[in-house]
C-alpha positions as CSV (number, residue, x, y, z in Angstrom):
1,X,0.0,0.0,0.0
2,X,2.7,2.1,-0.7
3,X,3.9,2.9,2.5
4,X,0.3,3.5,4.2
5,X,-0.2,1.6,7.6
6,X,-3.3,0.4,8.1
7,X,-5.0,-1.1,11.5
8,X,-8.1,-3.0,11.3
9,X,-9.6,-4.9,13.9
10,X,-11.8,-7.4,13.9
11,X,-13.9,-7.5,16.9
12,X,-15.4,-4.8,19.2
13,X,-15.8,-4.5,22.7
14,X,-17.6,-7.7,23.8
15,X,-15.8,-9.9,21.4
16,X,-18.7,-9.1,18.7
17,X,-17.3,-8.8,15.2
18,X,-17.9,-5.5,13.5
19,X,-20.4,-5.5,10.9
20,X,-19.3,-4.6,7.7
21,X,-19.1,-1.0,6.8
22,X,-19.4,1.5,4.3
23,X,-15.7,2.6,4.3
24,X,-14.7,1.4,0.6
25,X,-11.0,0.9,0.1
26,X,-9.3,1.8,-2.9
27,X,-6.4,0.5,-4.6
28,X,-4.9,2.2,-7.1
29,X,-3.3,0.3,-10.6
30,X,-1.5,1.1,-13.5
31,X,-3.8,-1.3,-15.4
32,X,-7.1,-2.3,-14.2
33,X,-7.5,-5.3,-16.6
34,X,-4.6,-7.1,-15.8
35,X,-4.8,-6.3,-11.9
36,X,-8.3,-7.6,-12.5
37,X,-7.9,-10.8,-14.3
38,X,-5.0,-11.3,-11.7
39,X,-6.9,-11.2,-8.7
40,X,-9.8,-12.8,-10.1
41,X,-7.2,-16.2,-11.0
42,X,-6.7,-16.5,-7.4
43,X,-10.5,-16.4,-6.5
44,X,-11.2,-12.7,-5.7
45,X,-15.2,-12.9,-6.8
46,X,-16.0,-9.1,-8.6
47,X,-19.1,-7.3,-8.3
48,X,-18.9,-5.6,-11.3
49,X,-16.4,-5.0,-14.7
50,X,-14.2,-2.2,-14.4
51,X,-16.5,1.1,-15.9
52,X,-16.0,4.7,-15.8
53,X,-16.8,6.3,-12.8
54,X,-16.0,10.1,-13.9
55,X,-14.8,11.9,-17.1
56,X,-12.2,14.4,-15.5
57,X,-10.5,16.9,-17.6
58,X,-7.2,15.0,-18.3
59,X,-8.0,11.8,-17.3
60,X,-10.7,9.1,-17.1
61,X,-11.3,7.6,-14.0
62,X,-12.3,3.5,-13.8
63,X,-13.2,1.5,-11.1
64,X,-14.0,-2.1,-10.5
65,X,-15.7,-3.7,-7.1
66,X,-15.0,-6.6,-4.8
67,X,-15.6,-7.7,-1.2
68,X,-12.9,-9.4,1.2
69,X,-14.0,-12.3,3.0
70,X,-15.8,-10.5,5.8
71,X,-17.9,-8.5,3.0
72,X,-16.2,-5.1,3.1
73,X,-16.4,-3.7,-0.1
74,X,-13.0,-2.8,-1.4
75,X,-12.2,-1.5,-5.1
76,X,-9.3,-1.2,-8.2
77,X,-9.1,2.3,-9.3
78,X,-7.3,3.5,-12.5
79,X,-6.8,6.8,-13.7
80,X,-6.5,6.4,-17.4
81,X,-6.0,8.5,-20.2
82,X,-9.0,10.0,-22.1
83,X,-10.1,7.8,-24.9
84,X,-9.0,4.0,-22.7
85,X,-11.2,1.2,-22.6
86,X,-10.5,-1.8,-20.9
């Protein structure tokens, strides 16, 4: 994760797990489709195909979906040039 330390815990006070959240995790790729396919050959079940999420002005931005094995919701993010399509 570049350098980012992340904590996450999995139960709360009284040993109950957390529910899953709305907090989406992003991971950022120089290529969507082959970080994708990738994952996906190891087991990682998508939600969706990668699609465009916003038309910025020098850059395209794509996203795909996917869930760990609690059901957080976690999510590739490219930012592409104008014109890319995976």
């Amino acid at each position: 994760m570049a350098g980012v330390r992340l904590f996450l815990d999995g139960t709360r006070e009284g040993g109950r797990p957390f529910a899953p959240s709305s907090t989406v995790l992003y991971f950022r790729t120089p290529d969507i489709r082959l970080t994708r396919r990738e994952l996906a050959g190891r087991g990682v079940r998508f939600d969706d195909e990668p699609h465009l999420i916003a038309a910025m002005e020098d850059h395209d931005l794509w996203m795909t979906f996917f869930r760990d094995p609690d059901g957080n919701t976690l999510a590739l993010m490219m930012e592409a040039p104008k014109g890319f399509t995976p």
